[in-house]
N, C-alpha and C positions, 0 to 999 in steps of 0.2 A: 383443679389440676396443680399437681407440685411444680413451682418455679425452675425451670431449665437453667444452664448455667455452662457456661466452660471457663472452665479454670484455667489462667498463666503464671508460668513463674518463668522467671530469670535467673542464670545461676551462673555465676562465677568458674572458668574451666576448673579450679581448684576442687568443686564440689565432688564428690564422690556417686556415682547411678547411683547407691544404698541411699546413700543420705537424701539425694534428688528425690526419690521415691517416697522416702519419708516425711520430705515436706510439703509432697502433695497429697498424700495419704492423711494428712493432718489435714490440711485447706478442705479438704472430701469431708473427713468425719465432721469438720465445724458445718460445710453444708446441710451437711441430713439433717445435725442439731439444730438446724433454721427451721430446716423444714422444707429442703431445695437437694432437688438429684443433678447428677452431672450426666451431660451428654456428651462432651470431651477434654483431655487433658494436653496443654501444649505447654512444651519445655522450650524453654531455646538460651545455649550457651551464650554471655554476650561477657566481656571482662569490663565492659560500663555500661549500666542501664541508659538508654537514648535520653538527652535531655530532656525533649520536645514531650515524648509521650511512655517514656518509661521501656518498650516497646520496641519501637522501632516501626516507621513508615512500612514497610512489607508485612512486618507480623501483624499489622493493624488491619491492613485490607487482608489478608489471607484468614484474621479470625471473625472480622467482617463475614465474610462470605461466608465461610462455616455458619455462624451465627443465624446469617438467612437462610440459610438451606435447611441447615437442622430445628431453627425453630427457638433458637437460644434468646432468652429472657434477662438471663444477667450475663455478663461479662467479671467475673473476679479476679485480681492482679494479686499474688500472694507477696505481698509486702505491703508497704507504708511510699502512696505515692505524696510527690510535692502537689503543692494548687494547679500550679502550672500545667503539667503533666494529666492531673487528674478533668483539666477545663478542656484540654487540647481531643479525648480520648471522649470525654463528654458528648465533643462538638462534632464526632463522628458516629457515633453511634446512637445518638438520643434519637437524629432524626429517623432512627427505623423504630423508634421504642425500645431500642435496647439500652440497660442502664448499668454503668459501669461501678464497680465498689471495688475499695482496696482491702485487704486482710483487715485492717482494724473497723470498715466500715461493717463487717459482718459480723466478729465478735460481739461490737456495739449490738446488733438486733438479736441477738443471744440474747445478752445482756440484757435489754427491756425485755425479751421475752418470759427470762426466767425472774426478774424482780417482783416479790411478793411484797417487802417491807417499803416504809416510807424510806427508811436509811439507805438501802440497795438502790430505791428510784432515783433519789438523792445521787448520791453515787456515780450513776451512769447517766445523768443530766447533767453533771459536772462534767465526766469523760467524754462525753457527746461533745460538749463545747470547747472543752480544749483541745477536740478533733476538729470542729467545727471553721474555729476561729485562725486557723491560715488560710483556710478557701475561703473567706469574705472577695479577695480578688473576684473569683469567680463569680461571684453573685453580682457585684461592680461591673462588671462584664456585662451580665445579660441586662442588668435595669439600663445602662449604656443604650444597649442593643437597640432594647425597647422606645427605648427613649427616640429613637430616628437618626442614631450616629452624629451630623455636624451640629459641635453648638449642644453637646448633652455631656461632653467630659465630665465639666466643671460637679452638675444633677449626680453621675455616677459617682462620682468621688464623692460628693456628699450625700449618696447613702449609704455607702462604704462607711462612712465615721457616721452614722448612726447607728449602724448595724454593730461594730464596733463597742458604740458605748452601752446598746443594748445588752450587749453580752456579756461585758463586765459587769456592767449592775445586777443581770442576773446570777453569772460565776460569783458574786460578792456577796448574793442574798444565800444562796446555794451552801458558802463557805460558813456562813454565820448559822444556817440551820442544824448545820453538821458539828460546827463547834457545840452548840448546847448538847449533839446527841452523845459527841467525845466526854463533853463534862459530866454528865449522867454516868457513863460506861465508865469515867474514874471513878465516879464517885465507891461505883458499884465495884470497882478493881480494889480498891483501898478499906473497901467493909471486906473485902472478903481474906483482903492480907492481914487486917487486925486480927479477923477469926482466925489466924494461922493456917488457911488454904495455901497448898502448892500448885503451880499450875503446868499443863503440858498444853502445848500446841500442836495438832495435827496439819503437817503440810506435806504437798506432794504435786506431782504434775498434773494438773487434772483428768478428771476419768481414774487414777489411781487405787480408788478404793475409800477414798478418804471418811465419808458421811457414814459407809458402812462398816467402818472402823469405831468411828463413834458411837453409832448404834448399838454393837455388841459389844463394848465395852462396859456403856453405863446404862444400857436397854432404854435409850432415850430417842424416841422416836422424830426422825427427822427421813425428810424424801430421799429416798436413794434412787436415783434414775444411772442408767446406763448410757451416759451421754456429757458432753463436753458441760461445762460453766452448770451443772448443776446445781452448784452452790454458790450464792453468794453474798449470804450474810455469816457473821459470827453465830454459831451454838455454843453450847456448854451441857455439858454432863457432868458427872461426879462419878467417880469408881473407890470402891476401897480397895485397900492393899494390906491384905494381911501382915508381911513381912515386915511393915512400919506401923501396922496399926493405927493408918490416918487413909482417909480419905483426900483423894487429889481429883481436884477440875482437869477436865481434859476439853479443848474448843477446836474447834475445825471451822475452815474459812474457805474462801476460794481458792479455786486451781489455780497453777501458773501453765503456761505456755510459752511457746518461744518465741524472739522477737515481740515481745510486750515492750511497746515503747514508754519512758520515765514517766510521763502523765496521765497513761493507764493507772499506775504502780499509782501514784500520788491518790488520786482521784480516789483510791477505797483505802485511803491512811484509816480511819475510822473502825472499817472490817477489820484490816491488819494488824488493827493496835494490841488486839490480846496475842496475837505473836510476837509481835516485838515485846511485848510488856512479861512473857511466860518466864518463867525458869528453865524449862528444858521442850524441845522439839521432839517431835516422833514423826521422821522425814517417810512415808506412805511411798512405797515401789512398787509398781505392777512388776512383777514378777515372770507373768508369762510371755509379757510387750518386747519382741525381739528390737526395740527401738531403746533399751530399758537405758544403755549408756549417758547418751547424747540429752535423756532428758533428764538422768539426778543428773546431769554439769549445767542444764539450764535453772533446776530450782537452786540448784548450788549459787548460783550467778545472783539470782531474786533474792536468795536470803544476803547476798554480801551489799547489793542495794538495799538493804533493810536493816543493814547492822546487825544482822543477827546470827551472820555463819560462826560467831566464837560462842556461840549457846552449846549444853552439854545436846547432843544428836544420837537418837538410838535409831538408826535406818533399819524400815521395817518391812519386809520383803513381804507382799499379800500376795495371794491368790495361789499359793503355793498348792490347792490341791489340781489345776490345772497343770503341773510340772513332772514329767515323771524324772525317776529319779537319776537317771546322766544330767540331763538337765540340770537338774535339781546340785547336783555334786560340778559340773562345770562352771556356774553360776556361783557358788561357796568358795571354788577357787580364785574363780575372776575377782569377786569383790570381797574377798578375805580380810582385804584393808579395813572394810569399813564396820566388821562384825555385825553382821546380818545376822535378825532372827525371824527366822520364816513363818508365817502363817497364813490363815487364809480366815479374811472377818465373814465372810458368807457363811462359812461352815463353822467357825469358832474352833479352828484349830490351833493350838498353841498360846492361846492366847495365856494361858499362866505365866509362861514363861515369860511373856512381853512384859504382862503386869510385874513381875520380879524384877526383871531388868528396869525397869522404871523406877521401883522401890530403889531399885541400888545406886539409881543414879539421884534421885532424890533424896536418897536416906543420910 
């Protein structure tokens, strides 16, 4: 049976019902991509998340009860909670079997889910731990616990600092496996600049379209699944371009999302590095995504953590045979700034045009 779940958010009066809607319409699609349905959705306005439990004493017993009645398996809090908050929420709910996760604990089981490569494992054994390592409290907590309370402080505390240095020695063997596979992937970056290769980067919000961009570009087959964090190593393809007469690498990497906290981001430097290292980006928009705004200003946000929003940008509007044509012309008005060229990689429409437009910015 598939994992049950209700989802919380908290949200600032400032938030907009659209926007609300969409961030839990996000939190839903990352479920399914677990592999987890939702039995209910609760919002609740608050202008400071509750110290204690993120929550709030009332919301807690009222999704408590929910929880038991309906059968609920997981508890998800769409955000990034403290140790604190996440011990206090623990220590209410564990004892029915329910188990509490924040927005980045789910990602995270995506993340091993979809990891094929040693680097990706890599990768998200790093992110794991730098999620890991401010709830040591908590873990301190329960060996405490166990421990029989009076006279076990000193015991918890000191497996708090092994636990501790365990992690570090691992983040530090983790950091050195990754350095050899960064050095390899120069190596491999700087044979391909001697040969005169130009490179493009494919990026875009996840689900965007991005893999199937690739694919129809340089008919290089890679998984295209309809679903969040599909991707997440570096590919590479090769397209020619008649109009320069050269052949350019084109690589696709993982989706971004919102609220990715800075240690996510770190954690797949490695993945990233042919984006940051490319010549020019080709920023991937779902086109049909009535959410389409709010998420180019989040990849917008990821590439300026990246140093790399002053790279030449051809934004490529996908799925365009999904749009009919109001749409199609309200959308060309809306984002006229950004000279959109519409296509759709499923169907291979337009794509000449892209490839020209990439010639031109390369040439």
């Amino acid at each position: 049976m598939l994992p049950r779940a209700i989802l919380v958010d908290i949200i600032g009066p400032d938030v907009t019902p659209e926007e609300s809607l969409a961030r839990l319409n996000e939190l839903e699609s990352l479920l399914v991509t677990y592999g987890g349905f939702v039995i209910v959705r609760k919002i609740q306005k608050k202008q400071v998340p509750d110290y204690k439990t993120y929550i709030g004493k009332g919301k807690v017993e009222e999704i408590l009860q929910d929880s038991l009645d309906l059968g609920a398996e997981f508890v998800i809090i769409n955000n990034l909670l403290k140790p604190q908050q996440l011990y206090n929420l623990e220590g209410v709910f564990r004892k029915h079997e329910i188990r509490v996760w924040d927005k980045i604990d789910l990602i995270l089981k995506i993340f091993s889910k979809h990891a094929t490569t040693k680097e990706a494992k890599l990768q998200i054994e790093l992110a794991s731990l730098k999620h890991l390592g401010p709830r040591i409290f908590r873990m301190g907590q329960d060996l405490m616990r166990q421990g029989g309370g009076i006279g076990t402080r000193g015991q918890g505390e000191t497996n708090i600092e092994i636990m501790k240095r365990h992690i570090a020695a691992r983040e530090h063997k983790i950091k050195e496996d990754l350095k050899k596979i960064v050095k390899n992937q120069e190596g491999q970056r700087n044979k391909r600049q001697d040969q005169g290769f130009k490179t493009a980067a494919i990026v875009g919000y996840t689900n965007a379209g991005k893999s199937r961009l690739l694919q129809s570009l340089t008919n290089k087959k890679v998984k295209v699944k309809d679903e969040l964090f599909a991707t997440l190593d570096s590919r590479i393809g090769k397209v020619y371009l008649p109009d320069i007469n050269q052949s350019v690498l084109i690589s696709d990497t993982i989706g971004f999302i919102r609220d990715l906290p800075p240690e996510l981001i770190e954690a797949f430097d490695s993945t990233l590095a042919e984006t940051v290292h490319s010549d020019m980006l080709l920023h991937v928009i779902d086109c049909s995504d009535f959410e389409i705004e709010w998420k180019i200003r989040v990849v917008d946000e990821v590439l300026k953590k990246l140093r790399c929003s002053d790279k030449s940008i051809i934004h490529v509007f996908n799925k365009i045979d999904l749009l009919g044509e109001t749409r199609k012309k309200n959308i060309l008005k809306e984002f006229s700034h950004l000279k959109p060229i519409f296509i759709s990689a499923e169907k291979k429409i337009n794509l000449d045009a892209l490839k020209n437009s990439i010639a031109d910015k390369l040439g």
